[in-house]
N, C-alpha and C positions, 0 to 999 in steps of 0.2 A: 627348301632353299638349298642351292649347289652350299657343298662346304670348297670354299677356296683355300688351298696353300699359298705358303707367304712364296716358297718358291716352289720350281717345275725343276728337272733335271732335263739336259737335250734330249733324253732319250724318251722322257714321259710327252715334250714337246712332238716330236720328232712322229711317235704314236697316235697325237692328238692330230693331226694333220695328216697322216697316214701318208708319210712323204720319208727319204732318209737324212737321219740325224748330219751327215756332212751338207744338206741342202738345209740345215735348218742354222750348222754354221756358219754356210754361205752368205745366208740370206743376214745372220749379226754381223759379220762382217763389212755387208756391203750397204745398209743400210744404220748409219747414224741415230738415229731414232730408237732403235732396238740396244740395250743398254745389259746384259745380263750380268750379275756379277759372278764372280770366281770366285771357287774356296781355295782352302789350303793349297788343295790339290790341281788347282788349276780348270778346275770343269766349271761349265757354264753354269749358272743356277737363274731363269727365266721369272719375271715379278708377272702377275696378271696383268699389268700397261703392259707388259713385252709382247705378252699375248693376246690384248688387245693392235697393238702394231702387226703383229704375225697372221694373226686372219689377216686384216686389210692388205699385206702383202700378198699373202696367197689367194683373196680374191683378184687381185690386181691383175698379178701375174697368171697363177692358174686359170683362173675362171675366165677374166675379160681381157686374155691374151696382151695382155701390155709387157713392152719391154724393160727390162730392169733398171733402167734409165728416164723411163715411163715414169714409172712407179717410184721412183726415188723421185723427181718431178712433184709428182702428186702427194705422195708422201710431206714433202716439203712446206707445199700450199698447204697442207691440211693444217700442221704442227703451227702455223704463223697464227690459223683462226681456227681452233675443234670446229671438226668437221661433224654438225649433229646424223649425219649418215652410217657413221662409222659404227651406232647401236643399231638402227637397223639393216646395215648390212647383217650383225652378227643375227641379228634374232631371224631374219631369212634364213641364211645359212644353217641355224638350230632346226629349222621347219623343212627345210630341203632334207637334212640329214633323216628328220623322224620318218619323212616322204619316202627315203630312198629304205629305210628300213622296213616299214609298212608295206612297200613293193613288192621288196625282198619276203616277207613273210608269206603275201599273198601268194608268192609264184611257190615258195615251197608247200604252202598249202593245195594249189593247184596241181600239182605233179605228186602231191601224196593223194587227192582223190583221183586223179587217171589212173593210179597204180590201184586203187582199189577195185575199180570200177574194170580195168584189163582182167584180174584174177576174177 
């Protein structure tokens, strides 16, 4: 079982979406729904609902090219009724990622037998 923190820092967010930390404050700023709070200090601190919001943003926007206006749109409808999509969006996304790493493995396994096989 993932162990969840209570919170994320921008920067661990920021990581986790593999995007930069000023588009991760972009996106709380312009988006209502994402609520992070601040310490002392003034830095964002991200709840897992924030993060739950934050995928479905970046699916929105990144993946299915919708405009930020779009997407606050939809955002909007969703929060009036939970959207039951918004888990399977994430657990796709979990499965694209394993995908894309598995890929990944494959091709550096492939390019360490040609180098075997060249020598």
């Amino acid at each position: 079982m993932e162990n969840l923190k209570t919170y994320y820092s921008i920067g661990e967010v920021a990581e986790m979406f593999q995007v930069n930390v000023s588009l991760i404050r972009y996106w709380s700023n312009t988006f209502k729904q994402i609520q992070p709070h601040t310490n002392k200090k003034g830095n964002r601190l991200f709840t897992p609902k924030d993060l739950e919001t934050l995928k479905l943003v970046y699916h929105l926007v990144k993946e299915k090219g919708m405009t930020l206006k779009g997407a606050q749109l939809k955002l909007k409808e969703q929060y009036q009724g939970e959207d039951p999509n918004i888990e399977v969006i994430s657990r796709l996304l979990k499965i694209k990622e394993q995908l894309v790493d598995l890929r990944e493995q494959l091709d550096k396994k492939d390019s360490n037998d040609q180098n075997t096989t060249d020598n």
